[in-house]
C-alpha positions in Angstrom: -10.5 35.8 -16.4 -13.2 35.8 -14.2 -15.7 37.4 -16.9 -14.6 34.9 -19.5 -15.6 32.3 -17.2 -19.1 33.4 -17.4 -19.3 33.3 -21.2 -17.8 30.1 -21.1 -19.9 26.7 -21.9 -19.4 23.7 -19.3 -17.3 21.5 -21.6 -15.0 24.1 -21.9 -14.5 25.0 -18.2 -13.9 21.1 -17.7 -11.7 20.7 -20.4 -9.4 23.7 -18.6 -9.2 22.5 -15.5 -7.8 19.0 -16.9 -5.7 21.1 -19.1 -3.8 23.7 -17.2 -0.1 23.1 -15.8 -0.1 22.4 -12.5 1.1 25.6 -10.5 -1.5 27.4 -12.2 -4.6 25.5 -11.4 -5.3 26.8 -7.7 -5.8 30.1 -9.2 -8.3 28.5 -12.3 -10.5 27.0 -9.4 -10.4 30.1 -7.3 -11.8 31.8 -10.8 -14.3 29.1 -11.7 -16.1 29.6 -8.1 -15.7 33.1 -8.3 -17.2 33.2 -11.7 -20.5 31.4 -10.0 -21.9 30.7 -13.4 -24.0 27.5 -13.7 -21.2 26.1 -16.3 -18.7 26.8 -14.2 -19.9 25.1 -11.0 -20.9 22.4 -12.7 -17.4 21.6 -14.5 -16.1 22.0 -10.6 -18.6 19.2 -9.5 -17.2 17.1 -12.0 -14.1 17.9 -11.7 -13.1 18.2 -8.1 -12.5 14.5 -6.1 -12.0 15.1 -2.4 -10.3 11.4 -3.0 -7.7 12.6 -5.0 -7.3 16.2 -4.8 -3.9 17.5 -2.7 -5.3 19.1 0.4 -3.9 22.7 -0.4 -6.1 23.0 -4.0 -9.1 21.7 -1.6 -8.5 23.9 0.9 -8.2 26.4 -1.5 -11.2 25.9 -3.4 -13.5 25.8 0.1 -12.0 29.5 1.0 -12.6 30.8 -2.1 -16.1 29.8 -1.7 -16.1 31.2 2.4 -15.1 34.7 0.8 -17.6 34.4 -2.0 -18.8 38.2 -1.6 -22.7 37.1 -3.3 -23.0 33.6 -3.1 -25.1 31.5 -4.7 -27.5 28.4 -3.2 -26.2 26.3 -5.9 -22.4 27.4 -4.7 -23.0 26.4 -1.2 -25.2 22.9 -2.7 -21.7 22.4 -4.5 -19.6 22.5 -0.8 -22.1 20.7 1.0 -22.4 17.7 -2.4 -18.3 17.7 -1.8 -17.9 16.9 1.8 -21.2 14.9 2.6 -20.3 11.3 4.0 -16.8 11.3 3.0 -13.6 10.5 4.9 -11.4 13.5 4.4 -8.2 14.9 5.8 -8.8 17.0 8.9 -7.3 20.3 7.4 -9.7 20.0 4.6 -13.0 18.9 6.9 -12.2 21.6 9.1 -11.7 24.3 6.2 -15.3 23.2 4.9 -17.1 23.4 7.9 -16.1 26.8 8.4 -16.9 27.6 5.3 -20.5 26.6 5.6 -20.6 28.6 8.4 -20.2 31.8 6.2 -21.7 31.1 3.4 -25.3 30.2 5.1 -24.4 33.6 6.9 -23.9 35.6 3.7 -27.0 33.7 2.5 -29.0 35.1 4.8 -27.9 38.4 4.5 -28.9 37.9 1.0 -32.5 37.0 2.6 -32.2 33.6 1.2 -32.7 32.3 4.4 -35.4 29.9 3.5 -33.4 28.1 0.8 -33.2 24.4 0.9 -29.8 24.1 0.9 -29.2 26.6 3.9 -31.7 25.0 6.0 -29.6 21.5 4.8 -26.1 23.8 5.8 -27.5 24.8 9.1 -28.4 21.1 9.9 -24.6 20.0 8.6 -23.4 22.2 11.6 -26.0 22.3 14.5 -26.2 17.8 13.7 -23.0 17.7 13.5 -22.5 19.9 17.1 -25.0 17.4 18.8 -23.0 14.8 17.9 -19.4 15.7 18.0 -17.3 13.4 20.5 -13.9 15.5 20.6 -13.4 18.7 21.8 -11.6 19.8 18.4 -14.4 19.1 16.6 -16.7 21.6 19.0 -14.6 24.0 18.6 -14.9 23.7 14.7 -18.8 23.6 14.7 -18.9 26.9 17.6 -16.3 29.0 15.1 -18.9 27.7 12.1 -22.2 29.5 13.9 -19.2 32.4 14.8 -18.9 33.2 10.8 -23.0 32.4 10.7 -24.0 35.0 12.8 -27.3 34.0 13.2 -29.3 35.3 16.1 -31.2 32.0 16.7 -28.1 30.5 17.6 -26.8 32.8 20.0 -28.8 30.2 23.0 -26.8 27.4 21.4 -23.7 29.2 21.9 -24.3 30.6 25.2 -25.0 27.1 26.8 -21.1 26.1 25.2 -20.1 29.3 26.9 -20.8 28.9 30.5 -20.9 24.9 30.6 -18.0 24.1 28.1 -14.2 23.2 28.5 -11.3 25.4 28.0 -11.2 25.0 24.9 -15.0 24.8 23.8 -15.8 28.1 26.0 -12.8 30.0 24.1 -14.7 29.1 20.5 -18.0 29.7 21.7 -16.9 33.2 23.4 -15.1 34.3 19.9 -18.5 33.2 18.0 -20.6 35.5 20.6 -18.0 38.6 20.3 -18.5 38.7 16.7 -22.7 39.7 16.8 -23.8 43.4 16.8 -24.5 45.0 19.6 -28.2 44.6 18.4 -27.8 41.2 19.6 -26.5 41.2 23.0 -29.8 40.7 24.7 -30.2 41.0 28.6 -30.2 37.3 28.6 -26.2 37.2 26.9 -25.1 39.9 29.2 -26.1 38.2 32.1 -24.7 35.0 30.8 -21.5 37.4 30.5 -21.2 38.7 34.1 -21.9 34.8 35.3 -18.9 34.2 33.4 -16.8 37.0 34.4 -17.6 37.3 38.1 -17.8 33.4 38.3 -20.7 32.9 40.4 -21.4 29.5 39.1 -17.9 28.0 38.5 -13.9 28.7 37.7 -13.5 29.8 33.8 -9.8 30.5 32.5 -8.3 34.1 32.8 -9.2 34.4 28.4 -12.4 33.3 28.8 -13.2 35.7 31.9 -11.6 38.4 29.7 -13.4 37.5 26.6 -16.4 38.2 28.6 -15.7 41.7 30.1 -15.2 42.5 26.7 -18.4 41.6 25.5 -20.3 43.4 28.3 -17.9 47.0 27.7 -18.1 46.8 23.8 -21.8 46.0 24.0 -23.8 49.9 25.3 -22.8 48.7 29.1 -24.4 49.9 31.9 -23.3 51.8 34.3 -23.3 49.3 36.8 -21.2 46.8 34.6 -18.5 48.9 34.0 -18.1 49.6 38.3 -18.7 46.1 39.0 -15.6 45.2 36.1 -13.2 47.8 37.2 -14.0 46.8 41.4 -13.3 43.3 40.4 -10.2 44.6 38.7 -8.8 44.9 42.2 -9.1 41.5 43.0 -7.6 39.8 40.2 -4.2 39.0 39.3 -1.5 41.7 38.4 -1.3 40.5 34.7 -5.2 40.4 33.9 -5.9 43.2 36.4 -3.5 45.7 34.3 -4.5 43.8 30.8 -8.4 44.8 31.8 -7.3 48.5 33.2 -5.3 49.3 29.6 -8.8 48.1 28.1 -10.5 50.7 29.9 -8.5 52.9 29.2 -8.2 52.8 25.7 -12.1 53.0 25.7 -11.8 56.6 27.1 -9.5 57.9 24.3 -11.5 56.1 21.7 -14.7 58.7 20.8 -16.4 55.9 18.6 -16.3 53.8 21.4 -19.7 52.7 22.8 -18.4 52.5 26.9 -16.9 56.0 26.5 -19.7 58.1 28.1 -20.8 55.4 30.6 -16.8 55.5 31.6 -16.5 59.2 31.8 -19.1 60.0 34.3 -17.8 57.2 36.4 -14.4 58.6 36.3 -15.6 61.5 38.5 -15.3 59.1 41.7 -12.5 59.6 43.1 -12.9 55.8 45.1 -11.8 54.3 41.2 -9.9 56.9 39.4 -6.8 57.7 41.5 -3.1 56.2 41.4 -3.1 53.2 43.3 -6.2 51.4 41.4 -4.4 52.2 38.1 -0.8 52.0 38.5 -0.9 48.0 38.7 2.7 47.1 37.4 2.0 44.3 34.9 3.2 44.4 30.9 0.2 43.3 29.5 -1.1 45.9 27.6 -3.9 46.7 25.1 -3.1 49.5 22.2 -6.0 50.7 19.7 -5.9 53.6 17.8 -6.8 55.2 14.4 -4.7 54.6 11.1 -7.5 56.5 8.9 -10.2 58.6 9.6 -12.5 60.3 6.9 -16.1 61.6 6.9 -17.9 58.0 6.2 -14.8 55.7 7.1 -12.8 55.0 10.6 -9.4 52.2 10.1 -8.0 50.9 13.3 -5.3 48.9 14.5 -5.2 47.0 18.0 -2.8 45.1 19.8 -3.6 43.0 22.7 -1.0 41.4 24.7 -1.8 39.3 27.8 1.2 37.6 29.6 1.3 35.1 32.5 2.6 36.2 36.4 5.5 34.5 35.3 6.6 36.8 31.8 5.3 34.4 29.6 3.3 35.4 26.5 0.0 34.1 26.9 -2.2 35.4 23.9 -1.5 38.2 21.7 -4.4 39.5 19.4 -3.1 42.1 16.7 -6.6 43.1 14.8 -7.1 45.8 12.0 -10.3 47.2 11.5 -12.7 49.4 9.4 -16.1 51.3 10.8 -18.3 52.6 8.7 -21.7 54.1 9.5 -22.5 51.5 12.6 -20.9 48.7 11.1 -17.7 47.2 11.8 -15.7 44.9 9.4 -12.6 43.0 10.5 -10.2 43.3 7.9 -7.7 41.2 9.5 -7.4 40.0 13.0 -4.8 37.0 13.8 -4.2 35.5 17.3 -1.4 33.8 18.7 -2.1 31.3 21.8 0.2 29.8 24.2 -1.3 27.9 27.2 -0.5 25.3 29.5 3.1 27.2 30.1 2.4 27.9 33.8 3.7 24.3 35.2 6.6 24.5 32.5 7.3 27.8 34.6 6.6 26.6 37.6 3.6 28.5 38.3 1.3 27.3 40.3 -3.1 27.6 39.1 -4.7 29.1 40.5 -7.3 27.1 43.2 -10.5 25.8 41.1 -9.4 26.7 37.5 -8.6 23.9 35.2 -5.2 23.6 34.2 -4.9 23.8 30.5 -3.3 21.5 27.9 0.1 22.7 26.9 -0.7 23.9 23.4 0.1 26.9 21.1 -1.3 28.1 17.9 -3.4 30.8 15.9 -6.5 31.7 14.8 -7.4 34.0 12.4 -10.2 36.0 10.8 -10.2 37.9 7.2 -12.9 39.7 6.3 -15.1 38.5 8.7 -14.6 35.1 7.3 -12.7 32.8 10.4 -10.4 30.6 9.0 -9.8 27.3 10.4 -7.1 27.1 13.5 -3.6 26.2 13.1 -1.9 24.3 16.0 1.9 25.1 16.3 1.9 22.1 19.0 0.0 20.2 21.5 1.3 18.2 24.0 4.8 18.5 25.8 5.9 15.6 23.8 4.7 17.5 20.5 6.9 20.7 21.5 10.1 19.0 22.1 9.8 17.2 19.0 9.0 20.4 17.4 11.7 22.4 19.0 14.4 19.4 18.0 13.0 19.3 14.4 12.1 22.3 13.4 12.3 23.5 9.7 12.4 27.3 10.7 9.8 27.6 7.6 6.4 30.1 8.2 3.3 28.1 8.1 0.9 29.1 6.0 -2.4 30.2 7.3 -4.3 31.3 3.7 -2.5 31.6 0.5 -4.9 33.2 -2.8 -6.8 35.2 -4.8 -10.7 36.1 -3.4 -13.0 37.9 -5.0 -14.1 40.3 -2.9 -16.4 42.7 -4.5 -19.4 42.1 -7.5 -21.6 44.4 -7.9 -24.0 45.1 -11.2 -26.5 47.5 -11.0 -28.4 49.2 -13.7 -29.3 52.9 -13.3 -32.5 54.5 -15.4 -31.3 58.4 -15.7 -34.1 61.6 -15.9 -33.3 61.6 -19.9 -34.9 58.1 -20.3 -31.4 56.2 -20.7 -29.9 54.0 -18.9 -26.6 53.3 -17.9 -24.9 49.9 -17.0 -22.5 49.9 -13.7 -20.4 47.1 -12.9 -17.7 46.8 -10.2 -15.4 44.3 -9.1 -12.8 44.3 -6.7 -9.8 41.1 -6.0 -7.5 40.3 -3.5 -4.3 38.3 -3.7 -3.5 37.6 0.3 -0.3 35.5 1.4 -0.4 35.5 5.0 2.0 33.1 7.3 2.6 33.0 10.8 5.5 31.4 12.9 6.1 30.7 16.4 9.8 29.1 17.6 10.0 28.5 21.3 13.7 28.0 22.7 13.3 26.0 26.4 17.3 26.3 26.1 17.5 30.4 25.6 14.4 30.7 27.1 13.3 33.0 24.3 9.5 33.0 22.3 9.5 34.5 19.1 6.5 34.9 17.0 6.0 36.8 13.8 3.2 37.1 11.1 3.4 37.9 7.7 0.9 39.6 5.8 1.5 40.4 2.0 -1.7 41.4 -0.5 -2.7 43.1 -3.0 -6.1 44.3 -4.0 -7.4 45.2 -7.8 -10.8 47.2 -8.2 -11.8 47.1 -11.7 -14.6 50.2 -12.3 -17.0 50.4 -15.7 -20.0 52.4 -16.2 -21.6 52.1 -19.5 -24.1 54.0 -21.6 -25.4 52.3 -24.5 -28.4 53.7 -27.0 -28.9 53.3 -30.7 -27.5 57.0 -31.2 -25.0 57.1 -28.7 -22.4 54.8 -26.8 -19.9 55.9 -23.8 -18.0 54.1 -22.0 -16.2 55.5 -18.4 -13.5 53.1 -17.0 -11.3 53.0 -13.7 -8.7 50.4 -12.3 -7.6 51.1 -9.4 -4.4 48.5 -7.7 -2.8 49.0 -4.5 0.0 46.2 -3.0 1.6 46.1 0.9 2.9 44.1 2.9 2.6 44.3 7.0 5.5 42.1 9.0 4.7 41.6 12.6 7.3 40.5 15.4 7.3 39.8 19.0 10.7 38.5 20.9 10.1 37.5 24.5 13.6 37.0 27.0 12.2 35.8 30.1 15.3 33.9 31.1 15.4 37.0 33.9 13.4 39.2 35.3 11.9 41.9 34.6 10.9 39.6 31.2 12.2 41.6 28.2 10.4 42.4 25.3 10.9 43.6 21.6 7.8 44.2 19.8 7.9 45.5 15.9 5.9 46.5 13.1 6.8 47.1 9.6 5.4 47.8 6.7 6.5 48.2 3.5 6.3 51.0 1.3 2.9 50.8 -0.8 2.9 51.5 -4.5 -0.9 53.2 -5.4 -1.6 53.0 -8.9 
């Protein structure tokens, strides 16, 4: 479809679009951008009103555009013409924000850096930061710079970091965990242990966390990794045993980068004995390999961090791939739930801000964040929730992406040449639900995750005496189901975790 798109004239794109029953038009849009041709964006710019439009075929469009895998200036001129100066609904602001962020970011990688219309994406976002009045919208701009990843605005992000809110320090953290290691400068690693030691001021137990993290996953010194696991002695049962599992994990894992700083420190018997690991917490952080090859590493990890009390307070379920220095996130969804401890009755700790009572996601695909979903914010919110819920998954992306378009000509010894061309789609259908029972005193969250990925192969030798034509298609389909049930009606707080996944047909 996509390759008929590009042989198609303007007119007849247009004429399409208006054309096409209604349940199939989502997936004609998500075509046309992929397609990138100059007819085709053109017949979107006419056709798309952000007026009119039903959010979920605008929201739908603005992904497609985030995953574009070689975007075009003229694609990212075509978001930026769409949402400049127009009232708009906040799903659909908030989607094309973010996915400014990653298309200037896949710009650049492009080394289109100096086009006019990134320079005019950058100054959408980093304007648009300076003069942001609510928190939400922070956090928006902070997760656009996160799917950026441009070094230049690592200072910005630090200063959000260390001086921000709840809230705005979470977003700016997540933006600064997702740079290379390259990256993390003397100047962020200090920034880091300010953060995590809190030698200027309180931060929140995720933000502290987030922090450690960054300094372990980041060629840490010596130094950093005794000064983390000493201060794990001081903190709290739950985030001392979360940050102890952590460390742990990163002495089975030989691709990780703390390993051999962690080893040789594991020779002092003053930190590696019984009573500084056996902290009896249930947080717990899992990673481990689901394929390993010569030139490609999959993992899956699971963090759970829970409140003194039992209660879930994030859960971070993340599957990557590693491949030659460079790590892509295939998937990585998090589940939030703060505020809970006065609902508990816990008391926070002295100094720390006590956070909103709110829960929702996050998520990121492909290295492309998505925008956040909030299950409920407020106490008043939740019980309205909790009274009137429709027990129906939200939806956190529904579509096809292309995900893969590559065209490469290859001159052979004999003088020939032959044509390559590859291209690779995704169908993804992922939902997420949370449903908390103050009556049972139950949390249950679960996240569904159904795609299906088609990689079309064609190599092509054409010459006035000769013509051969080598063709592959490759399709693969799964589906992953994720569950957590949380009883903390008594104590010790019970817990059922489970993953399934469905039997994968290879074709």
């Amino acid at each position: 479809f996509i390759q008929m798109l590009r042989s198609a004239k303007k007119r007849d794109v247009l004429q399409l679009l208006r054309r096409v029953p209604e349940e199939m038009l989502p997936f004609v849009v998500e075509a046309a951008v992929a397609a990138q041709s100059a007819a085709s964006l053109a017949a979107l710019l006419d056709f798309l009103d952000f007026s009119k439009e039903p959010k979920s075929l605008l929201e739908k469009f603005l992904y497609a555009a985030a995953f574009s895998p070689r975007p075009s200036g003229e694609l990212l001129h075509l978001v930026l013409d769409k949402l400049d100066g127009k009232q708009l609904p906040p799903e659909v602001w908030e989607t094309g924000i973010v996915a400014v962020g990653s298309l200037v970011g896949k710009l650049c990688q492009q080394k289109l850096c100096g086009l006019q219309e990134v320079e005019r994406g950058m100054e959408t976002i980093l304007g648009g930061l300076r003069g942001a009045k609510e928190e939400s919208e922070v956090v928006i701009y902070l997760l656009a710079l996160g799917n950026a990843v441009l070094p230049k605005t690592i200072h910005i992000l630090l200063d959000y970091a260390e001086e921000g809110p709840i809230a705005v320090t979470a977003a700016a953290m997540s933006a600064l965990q997702r740079f290379p290691a390259r990256h993390i400068s003397s100047k962020v690693k200090r920034a880091m242990r300010r953060i995590f030691h809190e030698t200027r001021k309180s931060y929140e137990k995720t933000c502290r966390l987030a922090a450690a993290d960054i300094l372990l996953d980041n060629e840490p010194s010596p130094m950093d990794v005794i000064n983390i696991l000493l201060a794990a002695n001081e903190l709290e049962t739950e985030m001392a045993t979360f940050l102890l599992m952590k460390v742990r994990n990163s002495l089975l894992a030989d691709h990780h980068p703390a390993r051999k700083a962690m080893k040789d420190i594991m020779r002092d018997p003053w930190i590696n004995n019984y009573d500084f690991f056996s902290r009896a917490g249930i947080s717990s952080s899992f990673s481990g390999p689901l394929t390993v090859t010569q030139d490609l590493r999959s993992t899956f990890g699971l963090d759970l961090l829970f409140l003194e009390g039992g209660f879930l307070r994030k859960s971070v379920s993340d599957f990557s791939l590693l491949s030659r220095g460079q790590r892509l996130h295939a998937a990585q969804v998090t589940i939030e739930a703060q505020g809970m401890e006065s609902m508990l009755g816990e008391n926070v700790l002295e100094g720390e801000e006590e956070p909103e009572l709110m829960a929702g996601m996050s998520a990121i695909f492909f290295d492309v964040q998505l925008r956040p979903i909030i299950f409920f914010q407020g106490y008043t919110d939740l019980m309205a929730k909790v009274l009137l819920s429709s027990g129906e998954p939200t939806s956190v992306v529904k579509g096809n992406l292309l995900l893969m378009d590559h065209h490469q000509v290859i001159p052979l010894q004999s003088g020939l040449q032959v044509a390559i061309k590859l291209q690779g789609g995704l169908g993804l259908d992922i939902s997420a639900d949370m449903d908390v029972s103050i009556w049972e005193q139950e949390l249950k969250t679960s996240i569904n995750a159904r795609g299906s990925l088609a990689i079309d192969f064609q190599a092509e030798l054409d010459a006035p005496f000769l013509q051969a034509t080598l063709r592959s298609q490759t399709e693969v389909e799964t589906s992953i189901h994720f569950d957590t049930m949380l009883r903390f009606s008594s104590s010790p707080v019970l817990m059922c975790l489970q993953l399934r996944e469905e039997q994968v047909p290879y074709r």
